[in-house]
C-alpha positions in Angstrom: 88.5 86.3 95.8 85.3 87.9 94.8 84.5 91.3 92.9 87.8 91.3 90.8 88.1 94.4 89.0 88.5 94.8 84.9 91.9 94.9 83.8 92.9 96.9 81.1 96.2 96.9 79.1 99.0 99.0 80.2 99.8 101.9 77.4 102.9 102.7 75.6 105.0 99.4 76.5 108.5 99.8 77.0 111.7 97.3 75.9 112.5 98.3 79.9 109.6 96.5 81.1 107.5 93.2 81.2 103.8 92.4 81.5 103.0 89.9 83.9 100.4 88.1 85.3 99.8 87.4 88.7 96.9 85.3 91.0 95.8 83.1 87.8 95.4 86.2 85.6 93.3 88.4 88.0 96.4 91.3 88.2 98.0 92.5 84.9 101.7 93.5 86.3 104.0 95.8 84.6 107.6 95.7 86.0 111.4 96.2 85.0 112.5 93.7 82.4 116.5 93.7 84.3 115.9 95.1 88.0 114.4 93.9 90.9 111.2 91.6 89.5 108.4 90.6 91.7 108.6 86.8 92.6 107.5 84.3 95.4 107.7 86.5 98.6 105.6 89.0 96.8 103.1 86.6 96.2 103.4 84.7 100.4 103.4 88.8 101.6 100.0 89.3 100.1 98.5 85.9 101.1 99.5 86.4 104.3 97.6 89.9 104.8 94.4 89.2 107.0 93.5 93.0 107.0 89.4 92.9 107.6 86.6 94.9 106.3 87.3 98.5 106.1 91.0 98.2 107.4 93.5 100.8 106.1 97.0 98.8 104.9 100.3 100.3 103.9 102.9 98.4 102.1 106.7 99.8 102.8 108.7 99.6 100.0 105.9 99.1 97.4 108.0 98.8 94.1 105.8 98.1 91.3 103.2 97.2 93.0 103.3 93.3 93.3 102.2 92.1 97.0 100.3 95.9 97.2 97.6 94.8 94.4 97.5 91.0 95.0 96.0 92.1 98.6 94.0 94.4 97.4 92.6 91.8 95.2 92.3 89.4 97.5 91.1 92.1 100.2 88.2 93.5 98.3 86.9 95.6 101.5 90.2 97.1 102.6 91.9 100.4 101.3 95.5 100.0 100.9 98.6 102.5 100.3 101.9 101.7 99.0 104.9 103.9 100.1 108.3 104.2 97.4 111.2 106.5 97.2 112.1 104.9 93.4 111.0 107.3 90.7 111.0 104.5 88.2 109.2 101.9 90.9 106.6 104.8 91.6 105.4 105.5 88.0 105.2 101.8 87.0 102.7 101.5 90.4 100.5 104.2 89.5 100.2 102.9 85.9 99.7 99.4 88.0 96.9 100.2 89.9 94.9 102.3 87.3 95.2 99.5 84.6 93.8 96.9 87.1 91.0 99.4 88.2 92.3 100.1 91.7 92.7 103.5 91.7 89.3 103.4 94.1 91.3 101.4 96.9 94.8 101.5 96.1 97.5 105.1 96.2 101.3 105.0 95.9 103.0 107.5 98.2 106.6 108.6 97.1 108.2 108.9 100.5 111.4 107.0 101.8 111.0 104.9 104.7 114.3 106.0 106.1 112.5 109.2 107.3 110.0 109.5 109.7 106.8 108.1 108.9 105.1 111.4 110.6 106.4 113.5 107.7 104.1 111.8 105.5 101.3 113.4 107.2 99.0 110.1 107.5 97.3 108.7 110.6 98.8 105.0 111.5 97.2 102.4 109.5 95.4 99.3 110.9 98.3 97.1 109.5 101.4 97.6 107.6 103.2 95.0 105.7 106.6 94.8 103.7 109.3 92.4 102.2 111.9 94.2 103.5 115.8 94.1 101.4 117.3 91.0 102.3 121.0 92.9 102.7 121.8 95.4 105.1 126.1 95.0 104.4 127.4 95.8 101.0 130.4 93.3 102.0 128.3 90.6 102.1 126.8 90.2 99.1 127.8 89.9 95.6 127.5 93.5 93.8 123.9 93.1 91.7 122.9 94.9 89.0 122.4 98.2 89.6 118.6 98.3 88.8 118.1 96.0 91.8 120.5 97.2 93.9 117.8 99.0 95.8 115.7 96.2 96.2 118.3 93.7 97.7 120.4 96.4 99.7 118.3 97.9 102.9 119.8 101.5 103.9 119.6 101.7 107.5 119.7 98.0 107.7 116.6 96.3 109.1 116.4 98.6 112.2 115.0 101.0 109.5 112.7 99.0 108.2 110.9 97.8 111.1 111.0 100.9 113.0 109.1 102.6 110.0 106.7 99.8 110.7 106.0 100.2 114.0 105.7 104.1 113.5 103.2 103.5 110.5 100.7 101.1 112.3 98.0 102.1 115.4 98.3 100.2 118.8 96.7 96.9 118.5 97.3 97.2 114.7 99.4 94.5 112.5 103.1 94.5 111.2 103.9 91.0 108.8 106.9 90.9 107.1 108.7 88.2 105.0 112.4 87.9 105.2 115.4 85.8 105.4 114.8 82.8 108.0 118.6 83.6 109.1 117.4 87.2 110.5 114.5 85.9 112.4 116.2 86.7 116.1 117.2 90.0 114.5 113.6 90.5 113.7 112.3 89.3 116.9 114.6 91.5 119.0 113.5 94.8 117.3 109.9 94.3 117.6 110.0 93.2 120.7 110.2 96.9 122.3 106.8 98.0 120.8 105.4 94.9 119.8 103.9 91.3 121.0 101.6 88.7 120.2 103.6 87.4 117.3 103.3 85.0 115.1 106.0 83.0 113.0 105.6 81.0 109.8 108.6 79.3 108.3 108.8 78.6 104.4 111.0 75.8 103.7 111.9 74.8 99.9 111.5 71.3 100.7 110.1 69.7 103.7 113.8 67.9 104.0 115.4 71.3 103.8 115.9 74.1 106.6 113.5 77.2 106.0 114.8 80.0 103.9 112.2 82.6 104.5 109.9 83.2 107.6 106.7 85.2 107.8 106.6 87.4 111.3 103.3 88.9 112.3 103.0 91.4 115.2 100.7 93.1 116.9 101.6 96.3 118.3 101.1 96.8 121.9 100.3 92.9 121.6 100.6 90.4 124.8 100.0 86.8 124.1 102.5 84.8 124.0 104.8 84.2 120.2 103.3 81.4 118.4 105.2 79.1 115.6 102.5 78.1 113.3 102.8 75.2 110.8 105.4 76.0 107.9 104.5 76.1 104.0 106.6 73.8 102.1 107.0 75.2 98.9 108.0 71.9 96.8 107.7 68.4 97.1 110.8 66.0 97.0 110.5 65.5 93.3 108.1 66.1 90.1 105.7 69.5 90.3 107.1 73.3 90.3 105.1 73.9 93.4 103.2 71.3 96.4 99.5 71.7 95.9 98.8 74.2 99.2 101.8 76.6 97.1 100.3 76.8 93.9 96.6 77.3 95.4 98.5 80.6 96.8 100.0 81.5 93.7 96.6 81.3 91.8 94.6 83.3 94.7 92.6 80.2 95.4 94.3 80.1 99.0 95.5 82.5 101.6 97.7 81.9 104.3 95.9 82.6 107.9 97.2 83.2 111.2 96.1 81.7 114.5 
């Protein structure tokens, strides 16, 4: 990362919220203290983000602003966007990107992804990224807490999600995503009517374990033929938090490319 930008204290903290940091201290991160809180896939999302020099990214579903800033950070010559329909989401990712000195490269949108992205009145970006809810069936999943019900519960299901995605981004632009491993054919089979070239990275907890979480690239209008690339395992068998290529991601020190 190069050309970080000054980070300033967020004013008038709340008991409702936390200040975090993120990429080894380069992004000061306010976010809600009992909803949904950014975490690991956040952090993979934005690493995974290959957006060149001048490219214009949109995040669906930005929340507070998590995986949007860490890829601006780590994007210093791209212009990014962040679309959310969560009034409380929306106001901590304004005050997000102004106290890290963003407000050059980085807008929130407040728009709902279950409309049509033409309503927002923007051209297709040259990628579009998102960390989509993990739950499209209120019967199977344990009732959260309300404050992150939101977060964990898609409307629309995935179908929503993606087709916002492929609506957002230009022909030959890129869709990633991260998501539950177990809804990869589901994933596959809905970009596959607009969509090719595409790439797949599992994430397993443990190299012993199956994956949990898969990152999909896409490129829309894309031909070559899908791609597994090597998977990230997040920990080793026993001793550190994280294996050494994970926490070099964490701190910004690493990205994770695509073929």
């Amino acid at each position: 990362m190069a050309d970080i930008p000054p980070v300033s204290a967020l004013s008038d903290p709340s008991p409702e919220t936390t200040e975090d940091w993120l990429l080894d201290g380069a992004i000061l991160l306010r976010q809600s203290a009992r909803g949904y809180r950014a975490g690991l896939d956040a952090a993979l999302l934005a690493a995974a983000c290959d957006a060149g020099a001048a490219a214009r990214v949109l995040e669906a579903g930005c929340g507070p602003g998590a995986a949007l800033l860490a890829a601006a950070v780590r994007r210093v010559d791209a212009v990014f966007a962040g679309v959310e329909r969560d009034p409380a989401a929306i106001t901590l990712a304004r005050a997000n990107v102004a106290a890290n000195g963003l407000s050059a490269r980085v807008e929130i949108v407040e728009a709902d992804i279950g409309q049509p992205f033409s309503r927002l009145g923007l051209k297709p970006f040259d990628a579009v990224m998102a960390n989509p809810p993990f739950f499209d069936d209120p019967g199977a999943l344990r009732a959260p807490h309300p404050a992150k019900t939101e977060a964990w519960m898609a409307e629309g299901g995935l179908a929503a999600w993606i087709g916002f995605m492929v609506k957002a981004v230009r022909e030959g632009g890129t869709i990633t995503l991260i998501h539950r491993a177990d809804r990869l054919g589901d994933i596959l089979a809905l970009l596959a009517a607009k969509c090719g070239s595409l790439q797949i990275r599992p994430i397993h907890p443990r190299a012993d374990a199956p994956a949990k979480r898969v990152l999909v690239r896409a490129i829309k209008t894309g031909k070559a033929p899908l791609r597994i690339l090597p998977a990230l395992v997040l920990h080793p068998a026993e001793g550190a938090k994280h294996t050494p290529e994970t926490e070099a991601i964490l701190r910004g020190r690493a990205a994770l490319p695509w073929a």
